[in-house]
C-alpha atoms as one frame of an Amber mdcrd trajectory, in Angstrom:
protein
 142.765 167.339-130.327 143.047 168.281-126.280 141.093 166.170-123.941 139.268
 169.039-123.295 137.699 169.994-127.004 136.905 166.256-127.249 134.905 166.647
-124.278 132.866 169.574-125.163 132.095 167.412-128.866 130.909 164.386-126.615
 128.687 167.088-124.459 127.130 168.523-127.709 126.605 165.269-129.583 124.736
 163.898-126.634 122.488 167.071-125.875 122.066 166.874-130.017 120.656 163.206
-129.190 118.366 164.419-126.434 116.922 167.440-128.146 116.069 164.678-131.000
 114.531 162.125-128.695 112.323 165.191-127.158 111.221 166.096-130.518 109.777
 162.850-131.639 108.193 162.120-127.936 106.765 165.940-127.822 105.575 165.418
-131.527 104.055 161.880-130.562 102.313 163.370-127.912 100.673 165.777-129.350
  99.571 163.466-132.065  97.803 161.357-129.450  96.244 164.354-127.502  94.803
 165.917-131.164  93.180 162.065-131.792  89.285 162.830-131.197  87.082 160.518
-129.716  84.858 158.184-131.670  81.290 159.495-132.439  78.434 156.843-133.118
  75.771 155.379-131.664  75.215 152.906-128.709  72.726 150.559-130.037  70.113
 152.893-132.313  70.500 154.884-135.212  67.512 156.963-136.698  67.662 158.736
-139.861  65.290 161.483-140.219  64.918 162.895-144.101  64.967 167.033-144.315
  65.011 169.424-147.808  68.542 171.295-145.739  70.749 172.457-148.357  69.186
 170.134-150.851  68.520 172.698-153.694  72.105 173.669-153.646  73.272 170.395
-153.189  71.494 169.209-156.790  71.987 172.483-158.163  76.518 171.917-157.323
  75.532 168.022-158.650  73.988 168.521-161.596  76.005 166.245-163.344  74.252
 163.243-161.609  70.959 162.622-163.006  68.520 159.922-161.495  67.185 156.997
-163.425  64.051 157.961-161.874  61.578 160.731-163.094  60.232 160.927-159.583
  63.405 160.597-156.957  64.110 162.593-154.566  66.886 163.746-152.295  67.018
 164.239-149.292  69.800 165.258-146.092  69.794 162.474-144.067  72.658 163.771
-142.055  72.248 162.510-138.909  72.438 165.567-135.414  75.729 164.151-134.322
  77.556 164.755-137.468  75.907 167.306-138.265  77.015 168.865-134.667  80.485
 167.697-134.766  81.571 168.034-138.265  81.444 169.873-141.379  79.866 166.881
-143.437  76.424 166.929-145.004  74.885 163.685-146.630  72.548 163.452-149.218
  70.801 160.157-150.350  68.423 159.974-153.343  65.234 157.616-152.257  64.404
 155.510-155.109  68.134 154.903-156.496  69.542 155.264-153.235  72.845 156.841
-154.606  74.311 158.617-151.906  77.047 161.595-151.411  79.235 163.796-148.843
  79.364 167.166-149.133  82.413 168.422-147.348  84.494 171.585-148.156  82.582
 172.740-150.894  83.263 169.756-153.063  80.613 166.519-153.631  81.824 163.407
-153.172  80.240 159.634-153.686  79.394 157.169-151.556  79.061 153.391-151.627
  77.155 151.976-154.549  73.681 152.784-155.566  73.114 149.231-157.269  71.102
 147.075-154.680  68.676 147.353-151.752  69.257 150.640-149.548  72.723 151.399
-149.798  74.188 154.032-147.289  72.678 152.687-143.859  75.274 152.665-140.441
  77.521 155.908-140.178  79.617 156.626-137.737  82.715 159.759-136.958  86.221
 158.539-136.051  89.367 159.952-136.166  91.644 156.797-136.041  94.738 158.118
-137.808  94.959 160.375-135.265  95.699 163.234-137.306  92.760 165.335-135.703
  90.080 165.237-138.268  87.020 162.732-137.627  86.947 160.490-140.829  83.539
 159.994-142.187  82.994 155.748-141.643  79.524 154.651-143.092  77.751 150.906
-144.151  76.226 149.935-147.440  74.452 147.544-149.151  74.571 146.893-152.556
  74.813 144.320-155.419  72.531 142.403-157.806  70.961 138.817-156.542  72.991
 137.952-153.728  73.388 141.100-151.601  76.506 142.016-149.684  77.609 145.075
-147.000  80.429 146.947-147.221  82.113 149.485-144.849  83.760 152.435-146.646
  85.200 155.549-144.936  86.145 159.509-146.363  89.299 160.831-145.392  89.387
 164.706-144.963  93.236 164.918-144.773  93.202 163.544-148.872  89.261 163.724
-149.595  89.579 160.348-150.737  86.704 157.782-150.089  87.837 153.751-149.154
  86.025 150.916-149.398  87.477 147.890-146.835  88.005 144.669-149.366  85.355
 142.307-146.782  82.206 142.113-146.871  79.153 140.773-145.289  76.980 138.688
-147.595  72.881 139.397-147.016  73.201 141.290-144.131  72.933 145.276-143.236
  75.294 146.647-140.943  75.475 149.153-138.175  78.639 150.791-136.824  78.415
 151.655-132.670  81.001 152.817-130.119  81.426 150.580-126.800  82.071 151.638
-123.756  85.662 150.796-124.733  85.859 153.603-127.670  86.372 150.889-130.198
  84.247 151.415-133.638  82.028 148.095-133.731  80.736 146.584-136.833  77.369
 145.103-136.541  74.503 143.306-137.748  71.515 144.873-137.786  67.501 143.839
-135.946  65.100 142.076-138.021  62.870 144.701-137.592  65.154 147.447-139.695
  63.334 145.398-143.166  60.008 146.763-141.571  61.402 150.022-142.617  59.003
 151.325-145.936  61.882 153.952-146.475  65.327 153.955-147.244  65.449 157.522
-145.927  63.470 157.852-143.471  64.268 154.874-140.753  65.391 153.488-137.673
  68.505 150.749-137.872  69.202 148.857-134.626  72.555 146.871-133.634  72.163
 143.460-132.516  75.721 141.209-132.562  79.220 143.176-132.554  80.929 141.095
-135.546  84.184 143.385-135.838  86.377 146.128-135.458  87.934 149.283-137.363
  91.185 150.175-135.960  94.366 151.687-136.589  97.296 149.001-137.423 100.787
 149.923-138.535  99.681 153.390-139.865  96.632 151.632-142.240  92.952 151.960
-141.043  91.782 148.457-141.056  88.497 146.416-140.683  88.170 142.717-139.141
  85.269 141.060-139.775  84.603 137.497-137.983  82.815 135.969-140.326  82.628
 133.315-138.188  79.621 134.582-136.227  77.972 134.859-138.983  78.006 131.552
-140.631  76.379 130.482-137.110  73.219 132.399-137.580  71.671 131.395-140.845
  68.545 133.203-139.662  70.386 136.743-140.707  69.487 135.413-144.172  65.949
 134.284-143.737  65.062 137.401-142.104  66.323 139.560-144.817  65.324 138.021
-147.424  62.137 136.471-146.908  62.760 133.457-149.325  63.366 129.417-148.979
  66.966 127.612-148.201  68.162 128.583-152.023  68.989 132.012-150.626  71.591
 130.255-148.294  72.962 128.133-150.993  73.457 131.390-153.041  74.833 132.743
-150.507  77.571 130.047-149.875  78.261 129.792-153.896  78.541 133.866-153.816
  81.094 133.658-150.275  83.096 131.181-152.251  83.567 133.121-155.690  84.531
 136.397-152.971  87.052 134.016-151.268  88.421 132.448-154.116  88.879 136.250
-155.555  90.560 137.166-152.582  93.094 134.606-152.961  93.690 135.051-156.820
C-alpha cells in the first residue's frame, strides 16, 4: 500500500471520528435545549375543587368504587398544570384516593389510606427528554403518618414512589429562584384546612431536592432538619410527647428496613 492510499485512509478515519464526536455533542445539545423549565409554586399552593370532566372521569373509572356512599370527586387540577400540560387530577374527598388522567388512560396516585393524601404537586421535566413529569406529595398510613413524594413519567406512563419518607409531616414541592424542585414542610396553618379538596398548603423550611443523577431521578431528604423541630409533630397532630416516641419507634423500623 502507496504512501499515498494510506494517507487518504488516515484522512477518512479521522473525518469518520469527527462526524461521530459532532453527532453525540449536536444530539446532547439538543437534549439540553428540549429540557423544560420547572413549574411549581414559590411559597403557596391553593387547590380549588371543580365538577371539569368529572362525569367522564368516573364514568372511564368505573372500576373504582368508594367505600363511601356519599364521596365525591372532584378536579383539583391546579391552573398551571392545567395550562402547561395535558394532565387532569381527580381526588375523591372522603377516601382521598387520587388519579391522573393523561392520554386517555387513568392512572393512580399515592395511597388513599391515611389523612389527605395527594397534597404538593409540582411539573418538571428532569430527564430532560422534553415532557414535564407529573411530581406530587402524599400522606398516608395508619397511626404514625408519613409523606411520600411520587412522580408520573409520560415517556413510560409509569408512576414512582421515592423509597424516603417524612414521618408526621405534609409536604410541599416549590421552585427557587435557582430552578431546583424543593421539598418542603408545610405551615401549621394547612391542618386549619376543613377540606382535603378544597385548600391552601403553604411552604415553610426547604428540606430537599429532586434532581437528575447518573440518568435516575432522585430525591434527598435531610432528615436532619427535621429531627430539630419536634414542633412539626405537635402541630400536626395535636396530641402529648407519645406521638414523638411513635414517631422515633416508626423512623427506626423504616431505617432498619432500609438496611435489611
Amino acid at each position: 500500500m502507496s504512501v499515498k492510499v494510506k494517507y487518504i485512509l488516515y484522512i477518512i478515519s479521522l473525518l469518520i471520528c469527527i462526524a461521530l464526536v459532532l453527532s453525540v455533542f449536536i444530539e446532547n445539545t439538543n437534549s439540553t435545549q428540549a429540557a423544560l423549565n420547572p413549574l411549581a409554586p414559590e411559597s403557596e399552593l391553593t387547590i380549588t375543587p371543580s365538577m371539569k370532566q368529572v362525569a367522564a372521569f368516573e364514568a372511564q373509572n368505573k372500576e373504582f368504587k368508594s367505600p363511601y356512599d356519599t364521596d365525591k370527586c372532584y378536579n383539583i387540577t391546579p391552573d398551571f398544570i392545567a395550562d402547561n400540560s395535558d394532565y387532569t387530577i381527580f381526588k375523591y374527598e372522603e377516601c382521598h384516593e387520587s388519579f391522573v388522567l393523561y392520554d386517555g388512560q387513568i392512572y393512580r396516585l399515592g395511597e388513599y389510606l391515611g389523612r389527605s393524601n395527594i397534597a404538593g404537586m409540582a411539573l418538571a421535566d428532569l430527564n430532560k427528554d422534553g415532557q414535564y413529569e407529573l411530581y406530587y406529595t402524599f400522606l398516608w398510613g395508619s397511626g404514625v403518618l408519613r409523606s411520600q413524594i411520587g412522580y408520573f413519567d409520560p415517556a413510560n406512563k409509569k408512576v414512582t414512589v421515592f423509597d424516603c419518607s417524612v414521618f408526621v409531616s405534609d409536604l410541599m414541592l416549590t421552585v427557587n429562584e435557582a430552578g431546583e424542585l424543593c421539598v418542603n414542610t408545610v405551615t401549621p396553618d394547612y391542618y386549619d384546612n376543613e377540606s382535603d379538596v378544597d385548600f391552601v398548603i403553604k411552604a415553610q423550611d426547604m428540606i430537599g431536592t429532586i434532581t437528575l443523577e447518573k440518568n435516575k431521578i432522585t430525591a434527598h431528604i435531610d432528615q436532619s432538619i427535621l429531627d430539630q423541630k419536634p414542633d412539626i409533630i405537635r402541630s400536626m397532630e395535636n396530641t402529648n410527647d407519645n406521638s414523638q416516641l411513635l414517631y422515633k419507634i416508626e423512623r427506626l423500623l423504616h431505617k432498619l428496613g432500609n438496611i435489611f
